[in-house]
N, CA, C and O atoms as a GROMACS GRO file, in nm:
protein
  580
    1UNK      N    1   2.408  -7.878   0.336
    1UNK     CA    2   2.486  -7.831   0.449
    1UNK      C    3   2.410  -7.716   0.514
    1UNK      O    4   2.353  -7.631   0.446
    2UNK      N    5   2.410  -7.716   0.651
    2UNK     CA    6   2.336  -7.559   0.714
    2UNK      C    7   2.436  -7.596   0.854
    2UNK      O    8   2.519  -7.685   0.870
    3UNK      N    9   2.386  -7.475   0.954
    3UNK     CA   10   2.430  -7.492   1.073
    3UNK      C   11   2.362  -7.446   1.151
    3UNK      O   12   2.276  -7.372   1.104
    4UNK      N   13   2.362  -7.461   1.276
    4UNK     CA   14   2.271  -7.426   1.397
    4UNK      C   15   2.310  -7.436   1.492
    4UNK      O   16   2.401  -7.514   1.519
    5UNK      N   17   2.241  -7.345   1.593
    5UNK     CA   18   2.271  -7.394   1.759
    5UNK      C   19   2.154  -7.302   1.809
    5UNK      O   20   2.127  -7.296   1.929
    6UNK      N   21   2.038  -7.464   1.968
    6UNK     CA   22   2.168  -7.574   1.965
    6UNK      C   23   2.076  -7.642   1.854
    6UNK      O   24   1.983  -7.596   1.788
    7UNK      N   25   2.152  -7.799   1.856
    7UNK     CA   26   2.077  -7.870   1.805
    7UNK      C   27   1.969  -7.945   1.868
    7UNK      O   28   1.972  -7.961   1.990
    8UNK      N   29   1.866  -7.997   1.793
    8UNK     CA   30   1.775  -8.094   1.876
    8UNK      C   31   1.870  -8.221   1.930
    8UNK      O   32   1.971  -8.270   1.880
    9UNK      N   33   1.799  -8.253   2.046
    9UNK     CA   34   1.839  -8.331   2.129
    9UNK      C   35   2.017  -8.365   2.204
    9UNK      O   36   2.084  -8.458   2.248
   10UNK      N   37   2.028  -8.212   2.178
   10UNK     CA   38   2.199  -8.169   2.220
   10UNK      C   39   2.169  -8.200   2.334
   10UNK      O   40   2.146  -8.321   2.334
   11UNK      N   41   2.154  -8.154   2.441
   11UNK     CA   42   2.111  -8.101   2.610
   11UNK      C   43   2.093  -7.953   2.603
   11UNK      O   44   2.041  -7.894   2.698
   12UNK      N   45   2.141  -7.879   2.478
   12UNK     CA   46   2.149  -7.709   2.515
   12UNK      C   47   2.026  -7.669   2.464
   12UNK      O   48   2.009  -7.679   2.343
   13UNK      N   49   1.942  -7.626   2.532
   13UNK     CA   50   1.867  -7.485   2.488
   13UNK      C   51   1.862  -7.366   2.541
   13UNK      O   52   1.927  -7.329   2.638
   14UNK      N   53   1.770  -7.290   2.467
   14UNK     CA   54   1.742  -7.127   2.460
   14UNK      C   55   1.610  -7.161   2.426
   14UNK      O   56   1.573  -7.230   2.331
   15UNK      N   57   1.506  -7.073   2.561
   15UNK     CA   58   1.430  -7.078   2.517
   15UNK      C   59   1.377  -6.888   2.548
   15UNK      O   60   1.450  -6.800   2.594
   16UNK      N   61   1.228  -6.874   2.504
   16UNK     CA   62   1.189  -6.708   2.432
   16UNK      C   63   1.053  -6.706   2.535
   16UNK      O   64   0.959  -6.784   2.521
   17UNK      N   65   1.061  -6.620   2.621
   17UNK     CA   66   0.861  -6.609   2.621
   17UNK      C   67   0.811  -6.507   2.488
   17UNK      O   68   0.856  -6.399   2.450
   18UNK      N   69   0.731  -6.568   2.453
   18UNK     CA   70   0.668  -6.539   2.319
   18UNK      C   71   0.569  -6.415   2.369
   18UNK      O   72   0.494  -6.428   2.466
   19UNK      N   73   0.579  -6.291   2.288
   19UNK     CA   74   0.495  -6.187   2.293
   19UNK      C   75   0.433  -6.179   2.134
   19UNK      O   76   0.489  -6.144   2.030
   20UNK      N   77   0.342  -6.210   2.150
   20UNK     CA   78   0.270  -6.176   1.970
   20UNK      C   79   0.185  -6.050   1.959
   20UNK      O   80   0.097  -6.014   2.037
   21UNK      N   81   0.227  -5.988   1.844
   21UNK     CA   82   0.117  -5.850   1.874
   21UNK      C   83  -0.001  -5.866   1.821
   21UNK      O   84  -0.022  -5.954   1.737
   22UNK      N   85  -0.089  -5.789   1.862
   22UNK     CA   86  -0.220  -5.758   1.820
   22UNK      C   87  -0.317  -5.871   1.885
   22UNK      O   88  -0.416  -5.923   1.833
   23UNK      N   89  -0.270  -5.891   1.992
   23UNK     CA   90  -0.370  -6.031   2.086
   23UNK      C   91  -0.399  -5.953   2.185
   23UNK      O   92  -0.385  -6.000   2.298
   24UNK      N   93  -0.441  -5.829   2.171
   24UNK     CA   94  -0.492  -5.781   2.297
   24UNK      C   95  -0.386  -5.699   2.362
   24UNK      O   96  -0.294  -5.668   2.286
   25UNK      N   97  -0.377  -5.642   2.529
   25UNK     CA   98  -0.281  -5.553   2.607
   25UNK      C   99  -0.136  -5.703   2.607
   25UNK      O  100  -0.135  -5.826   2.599
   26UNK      N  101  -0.078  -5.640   2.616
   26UNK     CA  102   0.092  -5.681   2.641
   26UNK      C  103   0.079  -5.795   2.711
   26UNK      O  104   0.147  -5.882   2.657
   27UNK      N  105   0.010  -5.842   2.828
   27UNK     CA  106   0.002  -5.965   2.904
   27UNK      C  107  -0.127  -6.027   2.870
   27UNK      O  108  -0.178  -6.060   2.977
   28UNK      N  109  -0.182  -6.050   2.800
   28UNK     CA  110  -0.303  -6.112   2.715
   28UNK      C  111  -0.177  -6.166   2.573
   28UNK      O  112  -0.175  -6.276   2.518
   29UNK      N  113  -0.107  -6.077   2.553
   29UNK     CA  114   0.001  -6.129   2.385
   29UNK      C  115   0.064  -6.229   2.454
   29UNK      O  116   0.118  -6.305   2.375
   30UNK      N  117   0.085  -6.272   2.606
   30UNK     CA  118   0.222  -6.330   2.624
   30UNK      C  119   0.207  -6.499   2.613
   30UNK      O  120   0.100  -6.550   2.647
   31UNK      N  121   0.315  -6.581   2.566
   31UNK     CA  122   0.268  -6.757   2.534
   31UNK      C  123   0.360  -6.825   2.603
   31UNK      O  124   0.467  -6.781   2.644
   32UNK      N  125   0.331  -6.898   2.612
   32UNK     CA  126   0.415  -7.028   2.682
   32UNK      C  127   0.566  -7.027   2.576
   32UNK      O  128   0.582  -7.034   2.454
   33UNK      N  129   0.664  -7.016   2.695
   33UNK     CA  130   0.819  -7.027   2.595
   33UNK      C  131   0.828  -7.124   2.481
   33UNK      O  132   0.797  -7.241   2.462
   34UNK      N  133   0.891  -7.015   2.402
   34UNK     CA  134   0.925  -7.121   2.256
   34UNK      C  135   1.052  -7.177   2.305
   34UNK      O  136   1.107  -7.119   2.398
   35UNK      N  137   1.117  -7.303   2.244
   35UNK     CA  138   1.286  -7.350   2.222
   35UNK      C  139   1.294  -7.247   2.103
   35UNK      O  140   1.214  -7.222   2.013
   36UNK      N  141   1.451  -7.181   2.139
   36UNK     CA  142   1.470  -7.097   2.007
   36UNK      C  143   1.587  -7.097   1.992
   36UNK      O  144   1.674  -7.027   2.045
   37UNK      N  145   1.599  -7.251   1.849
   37UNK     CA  146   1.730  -7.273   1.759
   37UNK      C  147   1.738  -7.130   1.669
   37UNK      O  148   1.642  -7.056   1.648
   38UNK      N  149   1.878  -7.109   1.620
   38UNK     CA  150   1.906  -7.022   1.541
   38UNK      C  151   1.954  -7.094   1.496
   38UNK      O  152   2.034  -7.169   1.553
   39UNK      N  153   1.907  -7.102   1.316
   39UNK     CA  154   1.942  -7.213   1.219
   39UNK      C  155   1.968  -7.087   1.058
   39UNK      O  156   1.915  -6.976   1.049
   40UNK      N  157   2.074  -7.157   0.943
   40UNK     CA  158   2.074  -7.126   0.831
   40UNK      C  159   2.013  -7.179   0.746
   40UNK      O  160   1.972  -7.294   0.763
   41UNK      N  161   1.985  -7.093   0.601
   41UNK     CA  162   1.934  -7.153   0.479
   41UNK      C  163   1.962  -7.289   0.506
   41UNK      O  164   2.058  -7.307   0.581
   42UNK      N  165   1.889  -7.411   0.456
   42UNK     CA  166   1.896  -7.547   0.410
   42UNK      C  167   1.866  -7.633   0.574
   42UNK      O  168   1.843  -7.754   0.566
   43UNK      N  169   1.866  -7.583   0.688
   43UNK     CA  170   1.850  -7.641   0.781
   43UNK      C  171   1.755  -7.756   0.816
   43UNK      O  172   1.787  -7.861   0.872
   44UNK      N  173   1.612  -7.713   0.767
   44UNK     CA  174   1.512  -7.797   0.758
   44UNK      C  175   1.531  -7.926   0.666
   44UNK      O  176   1.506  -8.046   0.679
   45UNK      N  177   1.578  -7.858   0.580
   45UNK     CA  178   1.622  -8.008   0.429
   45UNK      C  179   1.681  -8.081   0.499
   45UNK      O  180   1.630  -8.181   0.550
   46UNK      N  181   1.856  -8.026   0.522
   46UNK     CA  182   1.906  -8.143   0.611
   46UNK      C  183   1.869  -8.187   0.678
   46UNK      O  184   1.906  -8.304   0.666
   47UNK      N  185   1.775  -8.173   0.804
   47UNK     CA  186   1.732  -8.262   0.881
   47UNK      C  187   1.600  -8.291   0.911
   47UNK      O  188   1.547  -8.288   1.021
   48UNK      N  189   1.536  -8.330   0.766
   48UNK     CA  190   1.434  -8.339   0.741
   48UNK      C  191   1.282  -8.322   0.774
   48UNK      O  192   1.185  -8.398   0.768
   49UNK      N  193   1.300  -8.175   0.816
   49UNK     CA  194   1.177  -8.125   0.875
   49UNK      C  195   1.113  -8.089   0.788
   49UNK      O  196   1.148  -8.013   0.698
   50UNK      N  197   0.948  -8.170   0.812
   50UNK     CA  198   0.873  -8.086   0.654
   50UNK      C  199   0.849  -7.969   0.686
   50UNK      O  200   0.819  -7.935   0.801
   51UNK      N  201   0.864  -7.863   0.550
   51UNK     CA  202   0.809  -7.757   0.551
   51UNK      C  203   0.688  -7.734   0.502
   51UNK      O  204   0.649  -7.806   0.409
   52UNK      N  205   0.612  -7.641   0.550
   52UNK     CA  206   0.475  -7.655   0.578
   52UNK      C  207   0.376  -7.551   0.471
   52UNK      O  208   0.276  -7.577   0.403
   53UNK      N  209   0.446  -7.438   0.491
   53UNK     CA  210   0.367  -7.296   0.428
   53UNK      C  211   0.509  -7.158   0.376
   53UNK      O  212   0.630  -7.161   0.355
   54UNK      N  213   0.435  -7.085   0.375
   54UNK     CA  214   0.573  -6.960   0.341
   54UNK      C  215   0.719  -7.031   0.286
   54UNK      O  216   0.751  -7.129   0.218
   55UNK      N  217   0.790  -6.914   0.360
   55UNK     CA  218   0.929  -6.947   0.272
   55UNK      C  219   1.059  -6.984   0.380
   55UNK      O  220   1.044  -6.962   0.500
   56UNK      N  221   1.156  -7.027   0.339
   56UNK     CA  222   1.222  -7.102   0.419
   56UNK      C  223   1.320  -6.945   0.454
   56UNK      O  224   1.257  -6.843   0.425
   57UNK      N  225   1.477  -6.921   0.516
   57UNK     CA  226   1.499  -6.855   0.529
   57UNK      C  227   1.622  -6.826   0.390
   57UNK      O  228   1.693  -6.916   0.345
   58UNK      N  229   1.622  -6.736   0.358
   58UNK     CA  230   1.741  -6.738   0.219
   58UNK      C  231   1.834  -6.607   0.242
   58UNK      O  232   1.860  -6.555   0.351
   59UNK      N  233   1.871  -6.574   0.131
   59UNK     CA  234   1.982  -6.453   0.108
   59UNK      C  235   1.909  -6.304   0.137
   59UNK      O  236   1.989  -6.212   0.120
   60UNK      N  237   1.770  -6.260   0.177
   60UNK     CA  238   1.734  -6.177   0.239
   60UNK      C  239   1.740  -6.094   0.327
   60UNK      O  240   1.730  -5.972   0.342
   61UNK      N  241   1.771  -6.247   0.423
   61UNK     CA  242   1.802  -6.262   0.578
   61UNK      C  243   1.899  -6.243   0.661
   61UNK      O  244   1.936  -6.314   0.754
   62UNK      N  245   1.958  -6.099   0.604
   62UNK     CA  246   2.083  -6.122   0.689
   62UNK      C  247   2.118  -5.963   0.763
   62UNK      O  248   2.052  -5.862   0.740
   63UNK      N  249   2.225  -5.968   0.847
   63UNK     CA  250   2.205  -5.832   0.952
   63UNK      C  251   2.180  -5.704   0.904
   63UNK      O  252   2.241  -5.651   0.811
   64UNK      N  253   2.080  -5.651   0.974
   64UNK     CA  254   2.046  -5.493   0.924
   64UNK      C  255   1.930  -5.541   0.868
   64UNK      O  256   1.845  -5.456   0.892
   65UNK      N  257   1.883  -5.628   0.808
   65UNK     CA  258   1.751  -5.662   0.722
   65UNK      C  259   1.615  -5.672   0.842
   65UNK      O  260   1.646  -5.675   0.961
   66UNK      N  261   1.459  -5.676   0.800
   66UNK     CA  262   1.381  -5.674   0.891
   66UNK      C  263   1.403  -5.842   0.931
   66UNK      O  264   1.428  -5.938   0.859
   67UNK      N  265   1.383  -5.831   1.074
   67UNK     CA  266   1.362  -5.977   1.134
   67UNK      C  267   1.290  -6.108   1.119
   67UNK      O  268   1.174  -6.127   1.155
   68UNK      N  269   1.341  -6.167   1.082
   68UNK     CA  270   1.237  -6.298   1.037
   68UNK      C  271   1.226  -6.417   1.118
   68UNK      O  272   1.334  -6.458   1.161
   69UNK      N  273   1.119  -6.487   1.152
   69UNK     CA  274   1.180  -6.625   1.233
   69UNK      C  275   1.031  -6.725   1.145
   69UNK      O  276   0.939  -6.684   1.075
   70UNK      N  277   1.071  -6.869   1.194
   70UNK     CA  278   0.994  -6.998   1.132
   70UNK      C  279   0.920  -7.025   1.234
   70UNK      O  280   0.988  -6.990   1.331
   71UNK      N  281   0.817  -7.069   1.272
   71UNK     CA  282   0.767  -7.187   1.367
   71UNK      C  283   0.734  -7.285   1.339
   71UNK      O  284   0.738  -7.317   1.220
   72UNK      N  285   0.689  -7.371   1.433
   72UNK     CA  286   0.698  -7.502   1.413
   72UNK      C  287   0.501  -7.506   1.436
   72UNK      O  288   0.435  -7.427   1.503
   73UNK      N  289   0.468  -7.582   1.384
   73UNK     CA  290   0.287  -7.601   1.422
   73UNK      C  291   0.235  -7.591   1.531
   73UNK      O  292   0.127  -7.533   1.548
   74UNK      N  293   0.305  -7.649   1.628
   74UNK     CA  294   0.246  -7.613   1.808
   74UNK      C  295   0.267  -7.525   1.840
   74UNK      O  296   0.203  -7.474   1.932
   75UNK      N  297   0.412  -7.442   1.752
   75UNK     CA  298   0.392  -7.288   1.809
   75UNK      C  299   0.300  -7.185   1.761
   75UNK      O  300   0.263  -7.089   1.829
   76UNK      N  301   0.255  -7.218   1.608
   76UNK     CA  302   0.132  -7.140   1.553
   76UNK      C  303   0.015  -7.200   1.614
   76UNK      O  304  -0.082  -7.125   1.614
   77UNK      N  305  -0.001  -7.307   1.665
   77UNK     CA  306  -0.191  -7.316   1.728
   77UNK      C  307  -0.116  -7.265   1.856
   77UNK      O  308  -0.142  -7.145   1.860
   78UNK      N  309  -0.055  -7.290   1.936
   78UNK     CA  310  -0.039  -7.234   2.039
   78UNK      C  311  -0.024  -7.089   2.065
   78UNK      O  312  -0.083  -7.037   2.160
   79UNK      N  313   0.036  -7.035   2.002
   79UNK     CA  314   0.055  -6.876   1.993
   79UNK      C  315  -0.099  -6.831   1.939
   79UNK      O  316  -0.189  -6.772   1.998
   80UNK      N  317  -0.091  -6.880   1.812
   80UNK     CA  318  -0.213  -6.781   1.745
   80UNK      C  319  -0.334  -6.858   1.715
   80UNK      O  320  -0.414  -6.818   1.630
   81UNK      N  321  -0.351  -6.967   1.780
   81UNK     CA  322  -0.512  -7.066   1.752
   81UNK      C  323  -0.582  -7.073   1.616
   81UNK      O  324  -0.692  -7.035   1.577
   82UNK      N  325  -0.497  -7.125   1.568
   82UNK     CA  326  -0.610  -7.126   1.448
   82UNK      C  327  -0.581  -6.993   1.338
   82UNK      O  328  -0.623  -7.001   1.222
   83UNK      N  329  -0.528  -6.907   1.372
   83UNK     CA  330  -0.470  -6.768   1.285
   83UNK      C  331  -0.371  -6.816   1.193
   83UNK      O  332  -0.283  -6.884   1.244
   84UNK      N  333  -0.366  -6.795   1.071
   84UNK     CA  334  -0.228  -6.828   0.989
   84UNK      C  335  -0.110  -6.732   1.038
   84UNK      O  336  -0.102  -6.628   0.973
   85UNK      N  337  -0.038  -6.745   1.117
   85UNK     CA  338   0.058  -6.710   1.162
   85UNK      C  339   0.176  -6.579   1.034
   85UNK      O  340   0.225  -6.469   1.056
   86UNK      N  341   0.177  -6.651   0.935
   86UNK     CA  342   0.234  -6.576   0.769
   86UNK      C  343   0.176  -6.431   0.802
   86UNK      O  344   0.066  -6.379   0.813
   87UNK      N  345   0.309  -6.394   0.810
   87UNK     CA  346   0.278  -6.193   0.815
   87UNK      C  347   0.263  -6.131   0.986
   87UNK      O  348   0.256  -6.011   1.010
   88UNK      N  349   0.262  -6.231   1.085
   88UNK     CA  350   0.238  -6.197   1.191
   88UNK      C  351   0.341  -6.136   1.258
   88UNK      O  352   0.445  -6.151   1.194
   89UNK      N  353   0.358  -6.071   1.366
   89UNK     CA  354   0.490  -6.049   1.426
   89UNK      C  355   0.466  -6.101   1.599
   89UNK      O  356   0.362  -6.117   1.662
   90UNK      N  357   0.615  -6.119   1.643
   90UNK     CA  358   0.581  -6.104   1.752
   90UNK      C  359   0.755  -6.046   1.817
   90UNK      O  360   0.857  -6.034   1.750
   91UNK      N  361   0.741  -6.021   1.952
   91UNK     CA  362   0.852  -5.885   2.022
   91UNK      C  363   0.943  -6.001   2.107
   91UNK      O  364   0.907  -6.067   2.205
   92UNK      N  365   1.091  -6.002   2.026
   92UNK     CA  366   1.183  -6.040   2.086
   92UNK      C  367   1.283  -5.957   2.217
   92UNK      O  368   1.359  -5.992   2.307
   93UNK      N  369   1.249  -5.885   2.185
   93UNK     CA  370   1.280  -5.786   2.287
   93UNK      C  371   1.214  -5.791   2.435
   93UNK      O  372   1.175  -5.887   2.501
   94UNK      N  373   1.215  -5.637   2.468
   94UNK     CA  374   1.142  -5.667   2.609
   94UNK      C  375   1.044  -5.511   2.610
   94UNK      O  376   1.058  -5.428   2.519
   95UNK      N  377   0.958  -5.492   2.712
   95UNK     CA  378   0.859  -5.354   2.709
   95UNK      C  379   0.923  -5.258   2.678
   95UNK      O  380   0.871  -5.223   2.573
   96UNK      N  381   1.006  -5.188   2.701
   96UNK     CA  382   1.079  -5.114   2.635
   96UNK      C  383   1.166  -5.077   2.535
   96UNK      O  384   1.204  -4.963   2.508
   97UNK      N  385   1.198  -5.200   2.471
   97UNK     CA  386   1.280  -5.175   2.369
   97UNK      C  387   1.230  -5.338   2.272
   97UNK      O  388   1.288  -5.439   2.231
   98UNK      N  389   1.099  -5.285   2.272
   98UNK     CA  390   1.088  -5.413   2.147
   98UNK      C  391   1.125  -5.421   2.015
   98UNK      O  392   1.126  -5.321   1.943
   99UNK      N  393   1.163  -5.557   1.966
   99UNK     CA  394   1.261  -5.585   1.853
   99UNK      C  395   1.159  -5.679   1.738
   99UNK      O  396   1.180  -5.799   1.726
  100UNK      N  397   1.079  -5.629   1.679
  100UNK     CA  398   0.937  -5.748   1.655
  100UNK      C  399   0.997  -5.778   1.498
  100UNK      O  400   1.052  -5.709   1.413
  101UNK      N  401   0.952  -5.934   1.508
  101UNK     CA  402   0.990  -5.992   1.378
  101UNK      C  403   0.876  -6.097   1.252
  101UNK      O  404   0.787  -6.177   1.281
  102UNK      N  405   0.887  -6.088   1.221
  102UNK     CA  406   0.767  -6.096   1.097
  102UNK      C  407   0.798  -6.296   1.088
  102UNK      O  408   0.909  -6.350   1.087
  103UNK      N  409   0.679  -6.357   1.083
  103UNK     CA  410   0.713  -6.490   1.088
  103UNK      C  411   0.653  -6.485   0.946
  103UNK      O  412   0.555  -6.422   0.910
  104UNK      N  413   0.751  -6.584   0.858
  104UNK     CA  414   0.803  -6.656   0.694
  104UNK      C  415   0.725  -6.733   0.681
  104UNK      O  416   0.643  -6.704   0.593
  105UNK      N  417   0.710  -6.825   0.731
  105UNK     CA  418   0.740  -6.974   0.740
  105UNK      C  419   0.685  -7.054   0.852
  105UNK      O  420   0.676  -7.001   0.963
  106UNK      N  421   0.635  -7.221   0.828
  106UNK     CA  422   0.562  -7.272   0.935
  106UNK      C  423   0.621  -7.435   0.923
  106UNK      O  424   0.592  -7.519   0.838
  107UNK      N  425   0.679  -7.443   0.997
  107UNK     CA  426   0.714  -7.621   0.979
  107UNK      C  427   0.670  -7.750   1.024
  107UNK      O  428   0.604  -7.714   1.121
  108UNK      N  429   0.662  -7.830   1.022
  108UNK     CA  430   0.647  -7.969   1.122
  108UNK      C  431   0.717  -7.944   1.243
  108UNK      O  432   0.799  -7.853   1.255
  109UNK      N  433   0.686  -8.023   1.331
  109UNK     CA  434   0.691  -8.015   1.460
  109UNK      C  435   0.814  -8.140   1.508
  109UNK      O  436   0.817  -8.238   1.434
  110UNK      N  437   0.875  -8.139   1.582
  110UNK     CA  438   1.014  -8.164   1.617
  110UNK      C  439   1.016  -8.226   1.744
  110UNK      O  440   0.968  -8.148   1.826
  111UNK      N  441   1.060  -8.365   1.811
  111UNK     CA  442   1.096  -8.360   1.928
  111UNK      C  443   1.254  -8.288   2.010
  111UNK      O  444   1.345  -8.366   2.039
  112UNK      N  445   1.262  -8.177   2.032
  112UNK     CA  446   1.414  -8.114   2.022
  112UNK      C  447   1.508  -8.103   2.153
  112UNK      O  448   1.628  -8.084   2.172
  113UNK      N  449   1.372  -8.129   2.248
  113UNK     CA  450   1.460  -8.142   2.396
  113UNK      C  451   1.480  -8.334   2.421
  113UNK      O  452   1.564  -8.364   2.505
  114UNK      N  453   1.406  -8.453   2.352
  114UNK     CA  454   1.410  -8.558   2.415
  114UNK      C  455   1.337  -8.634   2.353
  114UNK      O  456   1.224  -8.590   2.332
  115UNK      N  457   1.370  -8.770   2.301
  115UNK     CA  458   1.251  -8.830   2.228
  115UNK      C  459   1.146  -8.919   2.356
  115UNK      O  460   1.087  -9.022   2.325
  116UNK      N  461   1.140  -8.885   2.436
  116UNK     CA  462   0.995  -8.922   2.538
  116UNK      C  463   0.939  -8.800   2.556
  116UNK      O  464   0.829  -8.799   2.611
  117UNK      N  465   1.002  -8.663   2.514
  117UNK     CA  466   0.880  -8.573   2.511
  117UNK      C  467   0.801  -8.521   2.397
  117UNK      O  468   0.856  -8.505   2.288
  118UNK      N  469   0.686  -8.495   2.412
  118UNK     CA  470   0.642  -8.412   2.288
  118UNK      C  471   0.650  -8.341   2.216
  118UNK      O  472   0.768  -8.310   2.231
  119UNK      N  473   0.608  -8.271   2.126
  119UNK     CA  474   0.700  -8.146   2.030
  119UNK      C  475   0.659  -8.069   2.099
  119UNK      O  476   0.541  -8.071   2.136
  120UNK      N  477   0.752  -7.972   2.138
  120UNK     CA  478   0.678  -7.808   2.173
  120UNK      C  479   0.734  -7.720   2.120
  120UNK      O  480   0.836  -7.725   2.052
  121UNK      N  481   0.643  -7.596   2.160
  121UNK     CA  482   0.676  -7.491   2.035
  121UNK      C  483   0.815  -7.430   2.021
  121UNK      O  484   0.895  -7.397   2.108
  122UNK      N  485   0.822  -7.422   1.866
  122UNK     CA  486   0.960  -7.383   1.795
  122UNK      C  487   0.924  -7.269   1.782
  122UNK      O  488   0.804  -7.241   1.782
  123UNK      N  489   1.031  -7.166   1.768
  123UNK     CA  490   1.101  -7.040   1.702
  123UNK      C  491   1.186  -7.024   1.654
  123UNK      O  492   1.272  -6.961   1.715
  124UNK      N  493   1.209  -7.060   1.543
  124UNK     CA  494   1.355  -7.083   1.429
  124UNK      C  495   1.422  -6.918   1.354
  124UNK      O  496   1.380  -6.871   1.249
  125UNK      N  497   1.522  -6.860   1.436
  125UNK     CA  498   1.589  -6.726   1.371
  125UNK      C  499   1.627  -6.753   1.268
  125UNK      O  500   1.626  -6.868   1.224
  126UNK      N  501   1.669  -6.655   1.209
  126UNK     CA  502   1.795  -6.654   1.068
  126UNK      C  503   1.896  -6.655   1.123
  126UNK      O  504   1.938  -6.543   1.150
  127UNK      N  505   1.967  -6.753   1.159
  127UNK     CA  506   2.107  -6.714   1.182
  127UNK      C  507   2.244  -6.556   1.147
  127UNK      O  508   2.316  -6.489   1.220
  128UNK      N  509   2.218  -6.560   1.010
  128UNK     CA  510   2.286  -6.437   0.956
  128UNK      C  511   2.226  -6.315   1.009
  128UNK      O  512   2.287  -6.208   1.000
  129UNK      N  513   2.089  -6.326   1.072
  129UNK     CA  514   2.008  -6.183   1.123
  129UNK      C  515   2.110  -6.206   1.260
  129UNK      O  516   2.212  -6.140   1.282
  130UNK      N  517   2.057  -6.314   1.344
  130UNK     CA  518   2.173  -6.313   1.472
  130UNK      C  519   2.257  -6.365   1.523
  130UNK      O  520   2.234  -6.397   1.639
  131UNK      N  521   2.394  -6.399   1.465
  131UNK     CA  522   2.449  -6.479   1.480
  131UNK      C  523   2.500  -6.500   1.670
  131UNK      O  524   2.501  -6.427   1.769
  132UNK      N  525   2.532  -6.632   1.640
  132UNK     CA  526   2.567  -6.669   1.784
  132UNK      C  527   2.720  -6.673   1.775
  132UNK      O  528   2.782  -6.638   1.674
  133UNK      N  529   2.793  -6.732   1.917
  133UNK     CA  530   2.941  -6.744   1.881
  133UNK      C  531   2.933  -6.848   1.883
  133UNK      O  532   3.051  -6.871   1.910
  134UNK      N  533   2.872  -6.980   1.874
  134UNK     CA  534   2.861  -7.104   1.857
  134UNK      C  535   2.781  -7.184   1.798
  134UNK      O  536   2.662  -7.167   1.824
  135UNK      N  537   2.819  -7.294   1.700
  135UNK     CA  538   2.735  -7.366   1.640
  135UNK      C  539   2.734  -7.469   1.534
  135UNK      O  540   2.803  -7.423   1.444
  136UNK      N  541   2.701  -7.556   1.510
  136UNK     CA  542   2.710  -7.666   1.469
  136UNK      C  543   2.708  -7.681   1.321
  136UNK      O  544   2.614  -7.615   1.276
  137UNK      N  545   2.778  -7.744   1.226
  137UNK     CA  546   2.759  -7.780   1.151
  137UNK      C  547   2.692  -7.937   1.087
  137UNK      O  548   2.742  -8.044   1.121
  138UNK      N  549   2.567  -7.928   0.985
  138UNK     CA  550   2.480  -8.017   0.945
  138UNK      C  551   2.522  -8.067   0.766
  138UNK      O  552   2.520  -7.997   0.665
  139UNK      N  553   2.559  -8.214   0.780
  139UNK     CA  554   2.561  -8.205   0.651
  139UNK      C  555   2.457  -8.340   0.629
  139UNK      O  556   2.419  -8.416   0.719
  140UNK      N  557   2.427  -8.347   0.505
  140UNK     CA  558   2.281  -8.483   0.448
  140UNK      C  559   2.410  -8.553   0.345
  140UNK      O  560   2.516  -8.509   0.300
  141UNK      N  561   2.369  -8.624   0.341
  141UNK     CA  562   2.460  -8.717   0.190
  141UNK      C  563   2.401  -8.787   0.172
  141UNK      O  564   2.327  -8.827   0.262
  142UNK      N  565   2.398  -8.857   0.017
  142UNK     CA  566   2.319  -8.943  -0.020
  142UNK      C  567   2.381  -9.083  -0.023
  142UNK      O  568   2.306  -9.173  -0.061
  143UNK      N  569   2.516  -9.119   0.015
  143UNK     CA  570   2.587  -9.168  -0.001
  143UNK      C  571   2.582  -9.298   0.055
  143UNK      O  572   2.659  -9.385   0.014
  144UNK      N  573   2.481  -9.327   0.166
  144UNK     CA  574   2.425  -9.438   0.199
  144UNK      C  575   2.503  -9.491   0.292
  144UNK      O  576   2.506  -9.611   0.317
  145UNK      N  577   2.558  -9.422   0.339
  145UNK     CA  578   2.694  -9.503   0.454
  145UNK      C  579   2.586  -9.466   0.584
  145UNK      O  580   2.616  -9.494   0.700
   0.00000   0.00000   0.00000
């Protein structure tokens, strides 16, 4: 069981322009928008996204704690080329009041807006770091129905 919002291939997104630090002045850091689901522990399991590297999100992760988010592979070559992304941060916030969060975790890549488009880059929150007022519940069963 996990939950999220939105989901892939809902119609809803949120998407982030990506600022990563240490790529140079402030507009040299900036990337092409991530989609940015806010998902809980077990999210990837249920809906079978492989996980790739680092750690998934757990009981760490929750408000008041430092910021954590996942990406998806097109968002690590895309953001950081070739850099292992693990330990990196980048600023959810804005020039003045940046909010920078330490990326966990690296996953497979997702079609999440449409299956005729390609994967593009993910940014997966902790939910419990920010919760939304809306969102979906995911359950897996083995139950074969």
């Amino acid at each position: 069981v996990a939950t999220a919002f939105p989901l892939p291939l809902s119609g809803a997104n949120a998407n982030k322009d990506v600022v990563a630090e240490g790529l140079g002045d402030r507009e040299d850091q900036r990337r092409p928008p991530a989609a940015l689901p806010w998902v809980s522990p077990g999210y990837f399991r249920v809906l079978g996204i492989p996980f790739r590297r680092g750690r998934e999100f757990d009981a760490r992760d929750v408000a008041g704690s430092p910021l954590v988010a996942i990406v998806s592979e097109e968002a690590a070559s895309s953001i950081w080329s070739g850099i292992d992304p693990i330990g990196r941060r980048i600023d959810l916030g804005d020039p003045e009041k940046p909010r920078w969060c330490t990326i966990v975790g690296v996953v497979g890549d997702i079609r999440h807006r449409s299956p005729a488009e390609r994967p593009g880059p993910m940014l997966y929150l902790a939910m419990a770091q920010s919760p939304v007022p809306i969102m979906s519940v995911l359950v897996r069963s083995d139950a074969g129905i």
